[in-house]
N, C-alpha and C positions, 0 to 999 in steps of 0.2 A: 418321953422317948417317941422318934417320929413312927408313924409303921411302915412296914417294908413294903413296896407295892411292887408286883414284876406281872408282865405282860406276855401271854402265852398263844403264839399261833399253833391250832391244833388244822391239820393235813390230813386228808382221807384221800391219798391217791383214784384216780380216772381217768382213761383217756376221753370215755363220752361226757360223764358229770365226774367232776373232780369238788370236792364238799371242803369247804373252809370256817374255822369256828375263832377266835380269840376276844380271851379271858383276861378281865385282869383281877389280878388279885391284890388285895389287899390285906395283910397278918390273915387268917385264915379263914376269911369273906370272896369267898367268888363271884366276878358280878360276869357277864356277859356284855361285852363292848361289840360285835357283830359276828353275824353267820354268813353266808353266801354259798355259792355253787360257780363254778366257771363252766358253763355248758361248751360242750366242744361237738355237740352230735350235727349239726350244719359244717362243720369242718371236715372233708373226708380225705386229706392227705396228710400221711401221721406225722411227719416232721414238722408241719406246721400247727399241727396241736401238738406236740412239743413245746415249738416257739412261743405259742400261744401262754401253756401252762407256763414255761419259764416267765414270759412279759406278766402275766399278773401276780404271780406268787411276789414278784420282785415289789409288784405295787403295794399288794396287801403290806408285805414288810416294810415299804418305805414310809406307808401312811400309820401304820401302830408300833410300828418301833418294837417289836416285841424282845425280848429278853432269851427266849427260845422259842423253838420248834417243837411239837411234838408230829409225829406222824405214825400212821397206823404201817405196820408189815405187810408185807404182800403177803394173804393166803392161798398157800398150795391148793388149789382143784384140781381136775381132771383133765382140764384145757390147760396145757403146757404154750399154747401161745396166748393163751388171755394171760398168763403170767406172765410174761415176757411184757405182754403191754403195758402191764399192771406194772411191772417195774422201772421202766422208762422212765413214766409217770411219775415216779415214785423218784427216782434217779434227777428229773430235771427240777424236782419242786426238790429236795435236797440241795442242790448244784447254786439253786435261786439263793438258798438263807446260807452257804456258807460263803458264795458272792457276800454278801452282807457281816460274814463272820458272829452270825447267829447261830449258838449251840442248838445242834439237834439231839432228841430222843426218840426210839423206835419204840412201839408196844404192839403186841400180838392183839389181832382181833377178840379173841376170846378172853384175855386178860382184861381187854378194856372194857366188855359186856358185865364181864368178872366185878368190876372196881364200881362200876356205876350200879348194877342191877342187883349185884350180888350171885346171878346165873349166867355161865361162860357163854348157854347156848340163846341168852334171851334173845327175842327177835328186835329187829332194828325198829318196829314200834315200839317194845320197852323200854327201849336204851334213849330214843325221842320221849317219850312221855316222863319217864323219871327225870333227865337232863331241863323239860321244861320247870315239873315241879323246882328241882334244885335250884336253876338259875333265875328263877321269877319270872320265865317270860311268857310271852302273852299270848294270846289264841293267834292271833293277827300278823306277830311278828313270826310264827311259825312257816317253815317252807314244804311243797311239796315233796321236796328230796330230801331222805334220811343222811344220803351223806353228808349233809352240813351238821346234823345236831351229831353224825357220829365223829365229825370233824372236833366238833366240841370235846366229845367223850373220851377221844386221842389225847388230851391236855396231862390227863392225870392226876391234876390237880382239883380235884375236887373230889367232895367227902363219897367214900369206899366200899362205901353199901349204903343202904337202907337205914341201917343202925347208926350209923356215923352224920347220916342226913338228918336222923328222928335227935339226935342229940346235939347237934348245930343249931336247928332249927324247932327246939323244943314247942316256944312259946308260939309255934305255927301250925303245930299237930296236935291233932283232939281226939 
């Protein structure tokens, strides 16, 4: 029987660093196929970091073919216009995968910190450092920006704590 293999672009909305991750999986083997970031902070007029984000998310999709989206929510803070930008962003990298008629999934920040770390409130170094262990990657292929591994972490497809890692990956842990 063949195994099932489906390819997962995970999205961490931004208007300055917008973080991208995609997975593919294999029956229930995760592997990490690339991370990125689309920097947009030398871009200072929003509609064109708009365009911007819609022209590569289109790329990302058209080069991995993914199967779905996953994309993180916009969290509510206290800045009622970072949300706003944050949704746009959020809105055009959407807009990008169903151009393509790629199903999308939404998940709450703390849900995703929730699924990988096993804590809603871990910080974005724990949710990069456990996502390394998990996907095998490597010191070198690590980026300065957490929004790419938290782009990863958006997928949902991957094992849901700790416990779920330590039992995937028995014959790895000592």
């Amino acid at each position: 029987m063949a195994t099932l293999e489906k390819v997962i672009l995970g999205i961490d909305p931004g208007t300055n660093i917008l973080g991208y991750g995609v997975i593919k999986l294999r029956g229930n083997k995760a592997k990490m196929e690339a991370m990125g970031v689309i920097d947009l902070r030398k871009c200072k007029d929003v509609y064109l970091k708009l365009g911007r984000i819609h022209e590569r998310v289109l790329g990302i999709i058209e080069a991995f073919k993914p199967d779905e989206m996953a994309i993180e929510a916009p969290f509510f803070g206290k800045n009622v216009q970072s949300m706003l930008k944050l949704g746009r962003a959020q809105g055009v990298a959407i807009a990008a995968a169903i151009s393509r008629d790629v199903p999308i999934h939404e998940y709450a920040p703390l849900k995703i910190k929730q699924a990988i770390t096993g804590n809603g409130q871990a910080s974005k170094e724990q949710v990069a450092s456990m996502l390394q262990r998990m996907l095998h990657i490597p010191d070198e292929s690590m980026l300065p920006f957490y929004d790419a591994t938290d782009a990863l972490g958006a997928t949902d497809k991957l094992p849901h704590s700790w416990a779920a890692f330590v039992k995937q990956n028995a014959s790895r842990v000592h």
